[in-house]
Structure formats: C-alpha cells, structure tokens
C-alpha positions in Angstrom: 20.8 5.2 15.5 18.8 5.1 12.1 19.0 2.2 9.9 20.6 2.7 6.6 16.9 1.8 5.4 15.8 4.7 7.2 18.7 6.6 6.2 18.4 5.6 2.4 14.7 6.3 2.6 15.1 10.1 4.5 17.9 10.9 2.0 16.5 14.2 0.0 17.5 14.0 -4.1 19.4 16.5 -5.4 17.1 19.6 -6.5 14.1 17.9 -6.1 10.9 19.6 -4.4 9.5 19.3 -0.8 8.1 16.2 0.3 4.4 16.2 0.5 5.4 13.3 3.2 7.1 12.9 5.9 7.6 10.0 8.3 10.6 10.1 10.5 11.0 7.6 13.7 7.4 7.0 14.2 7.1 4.4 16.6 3.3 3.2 18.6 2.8 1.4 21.3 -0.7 -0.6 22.4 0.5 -1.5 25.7 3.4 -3.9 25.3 2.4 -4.3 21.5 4.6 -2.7 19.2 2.6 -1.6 16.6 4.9 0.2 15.0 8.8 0.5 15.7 11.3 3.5 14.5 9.1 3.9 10.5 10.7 6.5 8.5 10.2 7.4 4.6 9.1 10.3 2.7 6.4 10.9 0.1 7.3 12.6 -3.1 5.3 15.3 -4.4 2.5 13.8 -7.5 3.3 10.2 -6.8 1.5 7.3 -5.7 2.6 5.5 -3.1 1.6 2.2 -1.3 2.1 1.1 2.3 2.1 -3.1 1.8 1.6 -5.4 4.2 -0.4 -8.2 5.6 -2.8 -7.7 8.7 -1.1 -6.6 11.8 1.9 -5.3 9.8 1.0 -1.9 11.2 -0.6 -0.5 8.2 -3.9 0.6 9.8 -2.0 2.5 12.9 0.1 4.3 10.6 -3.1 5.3 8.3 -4.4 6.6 11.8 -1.5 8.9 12.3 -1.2 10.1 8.9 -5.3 11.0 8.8 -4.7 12.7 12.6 -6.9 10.3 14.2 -4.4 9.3 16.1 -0.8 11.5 17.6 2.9 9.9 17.5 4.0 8.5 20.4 7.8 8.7 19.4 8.8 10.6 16.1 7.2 12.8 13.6 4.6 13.1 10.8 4.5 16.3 8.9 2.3 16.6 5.7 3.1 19.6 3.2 5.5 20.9 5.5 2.8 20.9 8.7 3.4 19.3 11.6 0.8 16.8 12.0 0.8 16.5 16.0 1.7 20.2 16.3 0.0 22.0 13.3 -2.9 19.7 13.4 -5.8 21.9 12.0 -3.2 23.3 9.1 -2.2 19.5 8.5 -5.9 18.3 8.2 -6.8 21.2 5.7 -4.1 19.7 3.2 -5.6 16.2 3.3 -8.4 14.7 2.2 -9.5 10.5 3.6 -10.7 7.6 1.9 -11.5 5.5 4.8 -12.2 1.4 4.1 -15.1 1.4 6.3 -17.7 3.3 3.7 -19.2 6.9 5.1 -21.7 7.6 2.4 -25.2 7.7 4.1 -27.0 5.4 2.1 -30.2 7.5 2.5 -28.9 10.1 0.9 -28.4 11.1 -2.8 -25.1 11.2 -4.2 -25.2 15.0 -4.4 -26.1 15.5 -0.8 -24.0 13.3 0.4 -21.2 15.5 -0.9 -23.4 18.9 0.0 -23.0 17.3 3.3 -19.3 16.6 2.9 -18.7 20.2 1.6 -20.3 21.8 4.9 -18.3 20.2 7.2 -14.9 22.3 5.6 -17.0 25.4 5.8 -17.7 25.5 2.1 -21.5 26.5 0.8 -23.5 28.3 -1.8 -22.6 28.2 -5.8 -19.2 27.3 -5.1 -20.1 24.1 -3.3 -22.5 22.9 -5.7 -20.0 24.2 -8.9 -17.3 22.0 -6.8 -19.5 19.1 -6.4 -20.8 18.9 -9.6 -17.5 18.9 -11.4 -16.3 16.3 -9.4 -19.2 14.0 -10.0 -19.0 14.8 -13.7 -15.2 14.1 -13.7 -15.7 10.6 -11.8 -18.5 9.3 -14.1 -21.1 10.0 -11.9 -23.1 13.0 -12.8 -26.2 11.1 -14.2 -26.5 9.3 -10.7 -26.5 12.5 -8.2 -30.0 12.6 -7.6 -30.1 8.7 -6.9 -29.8 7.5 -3.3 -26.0 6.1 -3.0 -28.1 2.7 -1.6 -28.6 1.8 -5.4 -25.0 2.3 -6.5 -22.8 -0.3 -7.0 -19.7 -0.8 -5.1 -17.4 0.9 -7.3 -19.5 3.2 -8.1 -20.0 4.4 -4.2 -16.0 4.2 -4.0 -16.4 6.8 -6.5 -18.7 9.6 -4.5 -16.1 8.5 -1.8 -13.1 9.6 -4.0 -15.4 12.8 -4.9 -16.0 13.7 -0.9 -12.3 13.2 0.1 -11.8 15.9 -3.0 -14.0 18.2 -2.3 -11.9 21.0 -0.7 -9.3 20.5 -2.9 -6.4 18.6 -0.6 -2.7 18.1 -1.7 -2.4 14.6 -0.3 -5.2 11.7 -0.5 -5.0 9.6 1.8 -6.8 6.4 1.2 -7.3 3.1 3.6 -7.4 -0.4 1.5 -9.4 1.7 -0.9 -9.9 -1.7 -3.6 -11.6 -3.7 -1.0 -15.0 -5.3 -2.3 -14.4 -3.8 -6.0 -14.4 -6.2 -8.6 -11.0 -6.0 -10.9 -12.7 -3.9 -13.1 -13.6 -1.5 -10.6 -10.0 -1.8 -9.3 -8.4 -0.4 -12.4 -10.6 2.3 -12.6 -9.5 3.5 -8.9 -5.9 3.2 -10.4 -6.7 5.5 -13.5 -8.5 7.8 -11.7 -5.3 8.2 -9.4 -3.1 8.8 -11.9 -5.4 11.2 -13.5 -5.4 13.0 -10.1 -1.5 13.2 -9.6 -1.3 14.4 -13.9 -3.8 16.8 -13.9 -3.8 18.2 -10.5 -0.5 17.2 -9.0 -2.9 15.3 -6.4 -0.6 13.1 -3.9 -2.2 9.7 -3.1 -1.5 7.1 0.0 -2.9 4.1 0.5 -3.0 1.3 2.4 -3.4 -2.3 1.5 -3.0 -6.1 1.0 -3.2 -6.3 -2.9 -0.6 -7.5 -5.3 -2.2 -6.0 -8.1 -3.0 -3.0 -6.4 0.7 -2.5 -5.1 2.2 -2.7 -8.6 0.3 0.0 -9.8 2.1 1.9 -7.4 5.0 4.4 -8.2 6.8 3.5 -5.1 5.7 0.8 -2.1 7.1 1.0 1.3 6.5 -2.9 2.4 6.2 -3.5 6.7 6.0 -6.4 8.5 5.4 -6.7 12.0 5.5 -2.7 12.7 8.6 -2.2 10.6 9.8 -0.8 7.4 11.7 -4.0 5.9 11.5 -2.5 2.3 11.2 0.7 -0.1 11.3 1.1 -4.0 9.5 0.9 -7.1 7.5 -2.5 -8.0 9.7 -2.9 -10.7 12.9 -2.3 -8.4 11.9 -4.2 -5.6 11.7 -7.6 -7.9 14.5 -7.2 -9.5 16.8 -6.9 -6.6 15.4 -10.8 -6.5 16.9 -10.8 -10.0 16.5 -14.7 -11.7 13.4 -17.0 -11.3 12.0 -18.5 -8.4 11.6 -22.2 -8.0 9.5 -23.6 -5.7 9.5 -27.5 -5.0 7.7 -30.0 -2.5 9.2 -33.2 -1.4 8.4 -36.1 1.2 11.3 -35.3 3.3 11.6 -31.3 2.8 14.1 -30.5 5.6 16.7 -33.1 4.3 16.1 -32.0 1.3 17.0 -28.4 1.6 20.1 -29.6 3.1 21.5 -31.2 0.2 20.1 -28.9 -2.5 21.7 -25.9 -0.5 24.8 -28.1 -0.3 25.0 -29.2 -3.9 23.9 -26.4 -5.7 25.4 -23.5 -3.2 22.0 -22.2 -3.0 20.2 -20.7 0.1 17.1 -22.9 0.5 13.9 -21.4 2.2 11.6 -23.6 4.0 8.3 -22.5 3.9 4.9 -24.2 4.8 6.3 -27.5 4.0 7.9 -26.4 0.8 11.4 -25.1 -0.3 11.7 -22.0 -2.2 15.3 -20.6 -4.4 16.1 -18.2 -6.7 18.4 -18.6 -9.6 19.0 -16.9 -12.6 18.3 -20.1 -14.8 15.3 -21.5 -12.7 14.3 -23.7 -15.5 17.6 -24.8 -15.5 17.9 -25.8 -12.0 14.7 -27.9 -12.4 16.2 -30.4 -14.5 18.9 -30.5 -12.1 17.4 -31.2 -9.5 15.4 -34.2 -11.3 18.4 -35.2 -12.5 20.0 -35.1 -8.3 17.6 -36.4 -6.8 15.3 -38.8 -8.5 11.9 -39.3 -7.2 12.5 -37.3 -4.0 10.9 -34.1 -5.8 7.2 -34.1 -5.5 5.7 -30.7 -7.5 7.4 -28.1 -8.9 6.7 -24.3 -10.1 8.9 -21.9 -11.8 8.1 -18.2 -11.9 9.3 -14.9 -12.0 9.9 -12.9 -8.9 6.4 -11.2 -7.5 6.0 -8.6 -4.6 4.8 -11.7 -2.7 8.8 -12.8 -3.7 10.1 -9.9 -2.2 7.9 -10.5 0.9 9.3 -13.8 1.7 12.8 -12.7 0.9 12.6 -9.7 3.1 10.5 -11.2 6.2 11.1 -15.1 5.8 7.3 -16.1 5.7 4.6 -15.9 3.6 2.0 -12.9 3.1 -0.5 -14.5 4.5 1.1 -16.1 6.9 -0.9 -15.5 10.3 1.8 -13.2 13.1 2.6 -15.3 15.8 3.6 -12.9 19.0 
C-alpha cells in the first residue's frame, strides 16, 4: 500500500524528462531499528535537492545507499536510469561524493590530491591534468594547487572536495552535510557554486543536512523524521501550506492554558517544551487577544512567520532539535 505522499511524490509530470533519481520503498533495518521505513521520491533532472532532518532522522543511511556504500534491504534506488543494487559499477560512474568526513590528504597539494582522485576512475595523462586544472580554476582555486591542502581554509578545502567529486564528470552529486564547519560566507559560496553546476552543466546535486539556511536554498526538500518521509516540496511551498503567522507564548500554567485558548479561540494549540505554539492568519492580532483573555497568565510572547523549523513541528509534533526518544 503506498501513501498518497509516496504516491504524490512517485507521480511522473506530464512530458517532463527522466529522473536522475529514484527512490521507491526503500526501507533499512539495524537490527530492530528502523532506520528507514517505505521512503520514496524522485530527483528531477538539474535541480537541487535537500534531504532535511535532524540526527537519527535517517539521513546518513539513505546518503549510504544512494553513494552504494550500502544495498536496499526492501525497495529500490536507481540513479540515471541504473539500478544501484543491480547495476552497481554503471550507477557509481554517474555519481560523484562529497562525503562530511573530509578525504583530502592534508600532505598533499591541492593538485595531487585531485591527480590522485583522477587515478582512481582510470583517468591520466593531459586529460587529467587539462580536467584538473579547469576545475580548480573554475572553483577559485588555481593559485593554491601547489600548496599543501593543510594550509587551506575550511571552505576553501570544501572546494578541492567539490573539484575531486567532479573530476570524471558525474550527472548527480551527491553531497553529505556538505556546510558543516564553513562559516556563512563559505556557505553561500557552496550554494552558488551549485547552481552554477546545475546552469552550466545540468549537474544534479543531493545533499544531506541539518541547516535551515542551507535547506532554503534548496529547489525542493524532502523533510524525514524518524526514518520516514513526512514531507516534500519547494521551501517556499512547504511554508505556505502553514499559511498565517506563528505565535508562540509561555505561561505559568501552560497545559490549562492551551485548553482554553484552543477552546476560545477554535485554535489547535501545540504544547511544546513548556510552551504553546498556533498559527493564525492575523498572529499579531491574536496577541492582543489573548492579553486581552487572559490577563497576566501570558508570560513571553513571539510572533513570526512560518520557517522550515514551522513546518517541522507541524508535520512531526516536536521540535528539530528535539533529542529521538525510542
């Protein structure tokens, strides 16, 4: 039985072009841990897209599967048409890894660590170094190839990363929290350079991670939470099916509270960490009725508009950040 998630999120547009990804039922087990249960969605050709989702969500398991590390247990994961547990070799040649963990070997200059890289697919000679050296010139870092990646700077070794997972020209990047440890400059420049990548070269990127502002500049997010797929849409989509502003209040007596605001105001009332969160279309609104209702009860209050953290909460009932209990 698929979900109509699953179903929504499988459904091909009219006349548009193969998926460079495919997920379809992909469940993985760690004993009796469900890691991840039934995940299915599709990559569009050119676009970046995000896989959201707070630690333990299942992000990591599925970035093993999709880089071949790892086989499904149940389902299916083709890449550019290839099968990636059956047509592993053909898969692998059509993607190219970021991973979070760095693999640059710091001892090594920039250009041999891609030299290295370039070996490894079977590639040598002129072309290699041609390859290499456009890269580097196209990612800023051409003046630094004879310098020893130890002296770089964080976002600058993210960089020869990006460079190395390009090197024999892949279809789909793949890339594992790839803002982690990059200051926001840093992260912006990853983002341009993405987009630059799906314009110029029709480069499909997927990544993995935990960052608001790194998840907006998505084209489209697929949000989990606890192993499954509880969301799947633009940014810009996803917040406004939240529509309105979200007010967030504290109070002395906060499950009483919600009571009679949900009561009075025919609003559903979410109790989080000891404060009560609702969504209305005139938030600011609501705040002076609620002053008004309940006079002195309220302690703080914050009005905002709706966030991907919003659409979290709505979609899961707890916070990002909030630690899994199993």
């Amino acid at each position: 039985m698929v979900s109509p998630l699953a179903a929504e999120a499988l459904a091909p547009a009219a006349s548009a072009p193969l998926p460079a990804v495919v997920v379809r039922g992909v469940t993985h087990r760690y004993g009796e841990r469900i890691a991840l249960d039934g995940v299915s969605f599709e990559v569009r050709p050119g676009e970046i897209f995000g896989l959201l989702g707070p630690n333990g969500s299942g992000k990591t398991t599925l970035f093993r599967l999709l880089s071949t590390l790892l086989g499904p247990q149940t389902g299916s994961i083709s890449i550019q048409g290839f099968d990636a547990a059956r047509e592993t070799f053909a898969a692998r040649r059509k993607i190219g890894v970021v991973f979070q963990a760095p693999s640059l070997d710091k001892k090594l200059t920039v250009l041999e660590n891609l030299i290295h890289q370039g070996h490894l697919y079977g590639l040598g000679g002129a072309d290699l170094k041609a390859r290499a050296d456009e890269l580097l010139k196209r990612f800023g870092m051409a003046d630094r190839a004879g310098e020893r990646t130890e002296k770089l700077s964080g976002g600058q070794r993210r960089r020869v990363e990006l460079a190395k997972g390009l090197l024999h020209r892949p279809e789909v990047l793949l890339l594992d929290e790839p803002s982690t440890g990059l200051d926001p400059g840093a992260r912006r420049d990853l983002t341009a350079y993405l987009k630059d990548l799906s314009a110029k070269d029709g480069v499909t990127s997927l990544l993995t991670t935990h960052q608001m502002e790194e998840a907006e500049a998505c084209d489209r997010l697929a949000i989990l939470n606890q192993g499954q797929l509880v969301a799947l849409d633009t940014p810009a989509s996803l917040k406004a099916k939240i529509g309105g502003e979200v007010v967030t209040v504290t109070a002395g007596e906060p499950e009483a509270l919600a009571k009679e605001i949900a009561e009075k105001f025919k609003l559903e009332v979410q109790a989080l960490d000891g404060a009560l969160r609702m969504e209305r279309e005139d938030g600011h609104r609501l705040v002076a009725e609620l002053g008004e209702a309940f006079p002195g009860r309220i302690e703080t209050v914050r009005v905002g508009r709706p966030t991907l953290e919003d659409v979290f909460v709505r979609m899961t009932g707890r916070r990002f950040w909030e630690e899994t209990k199993k």
